[in-house]
C-alpha positions, 0 to 999 in steps of 0.5 A: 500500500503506498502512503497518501503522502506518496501519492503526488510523487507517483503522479508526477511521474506520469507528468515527467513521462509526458514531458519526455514525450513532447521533448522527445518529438518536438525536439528532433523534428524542430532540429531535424526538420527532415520528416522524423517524428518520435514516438515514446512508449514506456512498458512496466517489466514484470515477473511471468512464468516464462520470463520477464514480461512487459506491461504498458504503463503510465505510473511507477511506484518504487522498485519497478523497472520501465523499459522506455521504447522510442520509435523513430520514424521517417514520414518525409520523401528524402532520406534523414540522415544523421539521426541522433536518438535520445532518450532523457533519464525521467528526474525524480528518482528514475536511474538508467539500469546498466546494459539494458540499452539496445541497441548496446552501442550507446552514449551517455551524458551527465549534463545534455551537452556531452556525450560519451559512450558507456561505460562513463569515466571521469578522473577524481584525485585520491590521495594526491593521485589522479585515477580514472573511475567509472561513473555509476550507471545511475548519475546518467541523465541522457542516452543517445544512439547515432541510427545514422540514415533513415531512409523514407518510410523506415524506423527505427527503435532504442530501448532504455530501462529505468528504475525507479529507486524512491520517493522524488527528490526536489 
């Protein structure tokens, strides 16, 4: 049973998810403006006798694993090439799940404007030295894939699962 004060939270994973949609397919046809449009379907991954099971869904409650799946679609006359898929980590207690990005060869970013691809790395000093350390799956807030050329009337689809870990942080 969810405590009543939880409540809103689930709630404004709906609107995050939303928000994800619109930003999803405004964006890359605003950039784009080549015919591409962005669809977004988010599926609950659940328990079933013969093996994991997806479910489509609109809410999250803590602990529940979504797998986000963006089609891209080219609906133009020419050829979109050099298609950038991206994907946002939803805010509010949602973590990438390591190595449930397909296809697997995926950047990442922390901040929206640099990507590199996974696992992340970064160099932190410890004990006056320099090491290079990976950066917890988790801290990801963007995934991208390069698809290349899209040619008229194909798509394409990535997939990304998330966790939902708690309550949303403000």
């Amino acid at each position: 049973m969810i405590p009543s004060t939880l409540v809103p939270t689930f709630k404004r994973m709906l609107v995050i998810l939303t928000a994800c949609v619109l930003q999803l397919s405004c964006a890359l046809v605003f950039a784009a403006d080549n015919g591409v449009t962005a669809e977004l379907h988010a599926f609950k991954v659940v328990s079933g006798a013969n093996g994991p099971q997806l479910v489509a869904t609109t809410e999250a409650l803590p602990g529940d694993t979504i797998e986000y799946q963006v089609t891209y679609r080219n609906g133009g006359t020419t050829p979109a090439r050099d298609v950038l898929a991206t994907l946002p980590v939803p805010k509010g207690g949602m973590a990438y799940v390591a190595g449930s990005a397909a296809p697997a060869k995926v950047m990442a970013s922390l901040d929206g404007k640099q990507y590199a691809p996974v696992p992340l790395t970064r160099t932190v000093e410890r004990d006056g030295k320099q090491v290079t350390e990976t950066v917890p799956a988790a801290e990801y807030r963007f995934l991208r894939w390069q698809l290349g050329e899209l040619a008229p009337g194909r798509s394409a689809t990535v997939s990304s699962r998330m966790r939902l870990d708690g309550a949303s942080k403000q």
